[in-house]
TORDRENFI-652156 format. One record per residue (C-alpha): residue number from 1; residue in one letter; x, y, z. Coordinates in pm, whole numbers. Layout:
// TORDRENFI-652156
NUM  A  X  Y  Z
...
***
This chain:
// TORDRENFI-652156
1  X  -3404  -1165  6021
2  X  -3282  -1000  5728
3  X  -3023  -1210  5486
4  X  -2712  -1061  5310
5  X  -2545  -1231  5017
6  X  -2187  -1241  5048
7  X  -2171  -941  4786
8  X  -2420  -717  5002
9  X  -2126  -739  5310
10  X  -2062  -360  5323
11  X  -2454  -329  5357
12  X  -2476  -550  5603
13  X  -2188  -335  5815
14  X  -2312  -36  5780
15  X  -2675  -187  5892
16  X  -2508  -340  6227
17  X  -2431  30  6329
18  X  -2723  165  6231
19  X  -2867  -79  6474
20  X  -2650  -48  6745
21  X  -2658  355  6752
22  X  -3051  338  6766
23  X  -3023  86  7043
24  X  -2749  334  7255
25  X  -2975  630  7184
26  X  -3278  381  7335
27  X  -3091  295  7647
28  X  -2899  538  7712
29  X  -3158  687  7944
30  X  -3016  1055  7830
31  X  -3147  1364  7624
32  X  -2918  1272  7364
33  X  -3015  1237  7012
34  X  -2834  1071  6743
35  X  -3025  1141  6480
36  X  -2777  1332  6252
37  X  -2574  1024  6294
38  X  -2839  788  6198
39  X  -2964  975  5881
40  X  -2600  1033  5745
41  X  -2579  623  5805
42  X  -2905  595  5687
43  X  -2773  789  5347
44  X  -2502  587  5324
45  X  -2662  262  5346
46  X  -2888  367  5048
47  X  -2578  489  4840
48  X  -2408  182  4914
49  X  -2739  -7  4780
50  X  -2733  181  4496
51  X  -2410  144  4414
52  X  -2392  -212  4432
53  X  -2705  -357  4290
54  X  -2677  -140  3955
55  X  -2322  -287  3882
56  X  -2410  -692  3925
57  X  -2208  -896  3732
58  X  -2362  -1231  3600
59  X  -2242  -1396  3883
60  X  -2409  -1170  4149
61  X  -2710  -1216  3940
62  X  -2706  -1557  3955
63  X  -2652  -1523  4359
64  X  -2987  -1298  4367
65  X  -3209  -1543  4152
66  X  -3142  -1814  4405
67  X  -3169  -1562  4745
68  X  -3371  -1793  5023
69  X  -3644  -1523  5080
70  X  -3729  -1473  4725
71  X  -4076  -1505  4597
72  X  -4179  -1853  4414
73  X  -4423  -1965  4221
74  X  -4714  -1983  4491
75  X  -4621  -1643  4634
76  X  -4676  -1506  4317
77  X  -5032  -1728  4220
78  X  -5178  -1570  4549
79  X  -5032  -1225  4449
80  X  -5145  -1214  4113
81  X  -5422  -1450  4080
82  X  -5766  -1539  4195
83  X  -5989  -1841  4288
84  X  -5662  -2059  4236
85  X  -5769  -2408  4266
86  X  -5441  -2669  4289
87  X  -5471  -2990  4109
88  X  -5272  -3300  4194
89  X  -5117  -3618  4075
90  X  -4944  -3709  3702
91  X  -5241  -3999  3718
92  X  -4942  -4253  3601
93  X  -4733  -4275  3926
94  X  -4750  -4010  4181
95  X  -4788  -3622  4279
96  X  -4466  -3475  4282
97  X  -4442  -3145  4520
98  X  -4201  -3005  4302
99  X  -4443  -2918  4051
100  X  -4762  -2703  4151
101  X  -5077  -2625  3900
102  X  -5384  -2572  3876
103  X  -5739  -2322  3726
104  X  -5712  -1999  3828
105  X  -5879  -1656  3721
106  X  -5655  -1344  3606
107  X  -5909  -1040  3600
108  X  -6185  -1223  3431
109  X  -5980  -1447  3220
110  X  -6035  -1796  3345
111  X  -5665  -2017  3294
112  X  -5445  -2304  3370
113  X  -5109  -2217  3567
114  X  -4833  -2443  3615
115  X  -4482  -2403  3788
116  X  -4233  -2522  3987
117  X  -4212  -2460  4351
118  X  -3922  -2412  4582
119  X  -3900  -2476  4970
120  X  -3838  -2229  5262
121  X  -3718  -2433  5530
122  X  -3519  -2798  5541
123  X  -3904  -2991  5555
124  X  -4078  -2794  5306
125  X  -3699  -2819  5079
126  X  -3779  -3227  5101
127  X  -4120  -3203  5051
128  X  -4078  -2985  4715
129  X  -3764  -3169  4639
130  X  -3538  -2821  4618
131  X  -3752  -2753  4352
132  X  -3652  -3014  4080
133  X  -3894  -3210  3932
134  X  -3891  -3561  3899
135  X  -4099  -3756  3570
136  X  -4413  -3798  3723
137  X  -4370  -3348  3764
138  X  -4354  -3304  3442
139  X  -4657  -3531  3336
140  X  -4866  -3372  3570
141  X  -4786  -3057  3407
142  X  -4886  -3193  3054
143  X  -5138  -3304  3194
144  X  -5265  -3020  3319
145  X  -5182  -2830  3001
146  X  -5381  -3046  2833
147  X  -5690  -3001  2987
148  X  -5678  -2648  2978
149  X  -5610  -2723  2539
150  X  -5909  -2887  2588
151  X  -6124  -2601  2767
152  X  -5974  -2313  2549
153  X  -5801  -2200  2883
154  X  -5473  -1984  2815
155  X  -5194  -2116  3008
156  X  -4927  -1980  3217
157  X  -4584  -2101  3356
158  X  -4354  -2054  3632
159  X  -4016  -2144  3600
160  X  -3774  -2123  3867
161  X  -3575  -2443  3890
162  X  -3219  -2548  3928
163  X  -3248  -2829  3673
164  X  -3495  -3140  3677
165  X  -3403  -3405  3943
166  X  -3076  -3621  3804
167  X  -3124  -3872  4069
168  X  -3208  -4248  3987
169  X  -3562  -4289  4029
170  X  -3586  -4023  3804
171  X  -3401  -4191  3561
172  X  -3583  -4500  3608
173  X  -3912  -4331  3558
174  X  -3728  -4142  3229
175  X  -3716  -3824  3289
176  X  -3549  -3739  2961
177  X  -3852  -3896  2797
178  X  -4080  -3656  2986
179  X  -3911  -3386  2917
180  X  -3899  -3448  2567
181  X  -4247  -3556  2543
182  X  -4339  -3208  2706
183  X  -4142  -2998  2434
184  X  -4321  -3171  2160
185  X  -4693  -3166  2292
186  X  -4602  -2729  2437
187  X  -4544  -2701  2077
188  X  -4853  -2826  1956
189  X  -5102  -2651  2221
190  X  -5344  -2461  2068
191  X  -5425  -2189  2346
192  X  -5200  -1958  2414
193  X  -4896  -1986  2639
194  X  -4730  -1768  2849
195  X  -4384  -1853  3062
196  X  -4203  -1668  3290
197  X  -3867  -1731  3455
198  X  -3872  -1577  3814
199  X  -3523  -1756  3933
200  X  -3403  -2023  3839
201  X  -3393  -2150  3502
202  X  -3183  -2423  3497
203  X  -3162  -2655  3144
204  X  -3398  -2896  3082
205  X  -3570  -2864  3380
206  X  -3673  -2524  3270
207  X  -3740  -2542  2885
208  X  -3990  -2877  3001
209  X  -4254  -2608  3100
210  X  -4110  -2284  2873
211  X  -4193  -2396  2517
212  X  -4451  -2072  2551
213  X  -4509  -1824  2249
214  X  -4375  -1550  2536
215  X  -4116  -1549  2742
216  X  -4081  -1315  3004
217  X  -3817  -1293  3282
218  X  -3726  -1156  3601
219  X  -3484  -899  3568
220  X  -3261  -1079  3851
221  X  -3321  -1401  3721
222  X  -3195  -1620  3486
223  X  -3221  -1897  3207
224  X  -2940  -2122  3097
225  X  -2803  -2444  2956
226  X  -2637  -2587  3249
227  X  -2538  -2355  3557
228  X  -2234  -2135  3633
229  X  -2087  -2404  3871
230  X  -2155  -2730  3634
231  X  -2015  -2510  3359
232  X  -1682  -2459  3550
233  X  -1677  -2810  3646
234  X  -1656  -2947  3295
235  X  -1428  -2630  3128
236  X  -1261  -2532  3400
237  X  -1240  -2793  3642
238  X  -1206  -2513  3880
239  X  -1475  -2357  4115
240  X  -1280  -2059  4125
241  X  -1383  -2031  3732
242  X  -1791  -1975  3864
243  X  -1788  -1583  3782
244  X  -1645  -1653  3429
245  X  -1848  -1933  3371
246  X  -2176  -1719  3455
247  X  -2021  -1428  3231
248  X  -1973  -1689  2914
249  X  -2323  -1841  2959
250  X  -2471  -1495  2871
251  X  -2767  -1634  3097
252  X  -2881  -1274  3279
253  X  -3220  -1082  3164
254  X  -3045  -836  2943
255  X  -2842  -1102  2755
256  X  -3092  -1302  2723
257  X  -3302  -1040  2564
258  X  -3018  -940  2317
259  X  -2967  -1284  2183
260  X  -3369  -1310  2155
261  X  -3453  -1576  2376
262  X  -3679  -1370  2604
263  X  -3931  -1143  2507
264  X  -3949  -907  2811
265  X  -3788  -812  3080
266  X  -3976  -746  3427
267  X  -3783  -524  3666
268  X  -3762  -556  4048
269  X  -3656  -349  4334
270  X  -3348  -246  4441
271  X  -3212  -563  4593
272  X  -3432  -795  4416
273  X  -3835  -927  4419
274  X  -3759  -1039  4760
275  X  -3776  -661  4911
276  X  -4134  -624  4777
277  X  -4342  -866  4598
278  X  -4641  -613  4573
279  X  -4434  -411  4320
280  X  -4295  -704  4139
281  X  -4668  -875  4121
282  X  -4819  -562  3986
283  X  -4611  -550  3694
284  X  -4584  -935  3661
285  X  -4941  -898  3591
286  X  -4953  -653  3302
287  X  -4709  -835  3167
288  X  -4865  -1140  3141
289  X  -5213  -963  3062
290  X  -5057  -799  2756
291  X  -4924  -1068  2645
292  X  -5219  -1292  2669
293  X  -5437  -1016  2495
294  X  -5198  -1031  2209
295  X  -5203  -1367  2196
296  X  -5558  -1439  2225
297  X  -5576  -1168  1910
298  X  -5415  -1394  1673
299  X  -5556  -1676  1479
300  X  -5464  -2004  1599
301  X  -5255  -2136  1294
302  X  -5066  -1750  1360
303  X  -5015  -1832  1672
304  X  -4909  -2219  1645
305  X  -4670  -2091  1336
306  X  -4516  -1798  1541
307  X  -4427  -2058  1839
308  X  -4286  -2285  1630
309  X  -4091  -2032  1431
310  X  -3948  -1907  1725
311  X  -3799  -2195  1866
312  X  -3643  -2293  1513
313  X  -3458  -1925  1499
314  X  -3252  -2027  1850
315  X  -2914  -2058  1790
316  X  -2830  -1892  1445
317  X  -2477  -1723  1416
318  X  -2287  -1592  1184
319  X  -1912  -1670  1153
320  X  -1637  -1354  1064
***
């Protein structure tokens, strides 16, 4: 069953009776045919599309990066890579579901890829934890990052997270202390690294696997601070104030890219990744193929001070 966002409504209409006139002209039982009527709806419904998805505001974005039946990180691993082999376990406390990684082979470049992974349904949603990572998700990941430092593997990272889990185990185990530790040690990593935001990219939760020397993202998804409703919630104290909150952030593709905190931009379908994954997998995989052959072209000191010099350049501004 297909699923409309609440901006997609007059798609959605126009859909219905496309549906119901095919299923008249089916039953009817007469030499009738409707098909003028269903190709002018037909029209419509792709003007409509059109229309809408190339006028999203930051907001709508937002609404799109976190659509129920869009790819995550192990739809895209089976799309894009080979002989993917998962590891488990942060060999401290536990294996947390919310983070996935593991070897894998892109053409015949043998790497490490790390991400985290959303659910589909209500028991996969608990099992993955929505998504948000707790400490012992974030270790694993270093951990696993750290072997492939140690092979001369390049790495690669999904990010599509809300934020990193807030709740009290979490804070228990530190989470801020993983987190940190994990920006400090990305930094240092001596193989290339590659990140790429295809949802979600929600504050610390993100940047704890995106210290990369690229940055590539979705062109529906997005990368911010803190999120469009926490935003509201602390300015605003208004949910009405989402949109404007999501405007301020500046946290879609192409503002990202302006400001200079992504590298690339990767574009989808109409409608988003969701409406075909073989498109948005084909060019997910040049990008990160370019990339890496750039990368593994510099010198390792280039390549440690270009990372580093990177990060440091975030936030500059010049007062009028």
């Amino acid at each position: 069953m297909k699923y409309y966002l609440e901006f997609e409504k007059p798609v959605a209409e126009l859909q219905r009776k496309l549906d119901e006139l095919k299923r008249h002209e089916e039953s009817s039982g007469l030499a009738i045919s409707f098909q003028d009527e269903i190709s002018q709806i037909e029209r419509k419904i792709q003007e409509t599309r059109q229309q809408i998805f190339s006028n999203l505001n930051a907001h709508q974005r937002v609404q799109l990066a976190r659509h129920p039946k869009r790819p995550y990180t192990l739809d895209y691993i089976q799309q894009i890579f080979t002989d993917f082999s998962e590891l488990h376990g942060d060999r401290l406390y536990a294996d947390d579901r919310a983070m996935v990684g593991g070897f894998a082979t892109l053409e015949d470049q043998k790497i490490m890829v790390v991400g985290t992974q959303k659910g589909r349904d209500t028991k996969e949603n608990i099992l993955r934890n929505f998504g948000s990572a707790h400490p012992e998700g974030y270790r694993k990941a270093l951990r696993l990052m750290k072997m492939a430092d140690k092979f001369k593997l390049p790495i690669v990272t999904f990010i599509d997270t809300a934020g990193a889990y807030p709740g009290i185990g979490a804070e228990e185990r530190h989470i801020a202390e993983a987190i940190a530790v994990n920006l400090r040690e990305m930094m240092l990593l001596e193989v290339p690294v590659v990140a790429v935001v295809i949802g979600e990219g929600g504050s610390g939760g993100a940047l704890g696997i995106g210290v990369a020397d690229k940055v590539m993202i979705l062109e529906n998804a997005y990368y911010s601070v803190i999120s469009p409703e926490g935003c509201a919630a602390i300015l605003w104290k208004n949910s009405s104030a989402i949109p404007k909150a999501a405007e301020s952030l500046r946290i879609t593709a192409d503002q990202l890219l302006s400001l200079k905190l992504v590298d690339d931009i990767i574009p989808e379908p109409l409608g988003g990744a969701q409406n075909d994954i073989n498109i948005v997998s084909d060019s997910m995989r040049s990008a990160i193929q370019g990339s890496l052959k750039e990368l593994l072209g510099m010198s390792k000191q280039k390549r440690l001070k270009h990372r580093y010099s990177r990060f440091r350049s975030f936030g500059r501004f010049v007062e009028g």
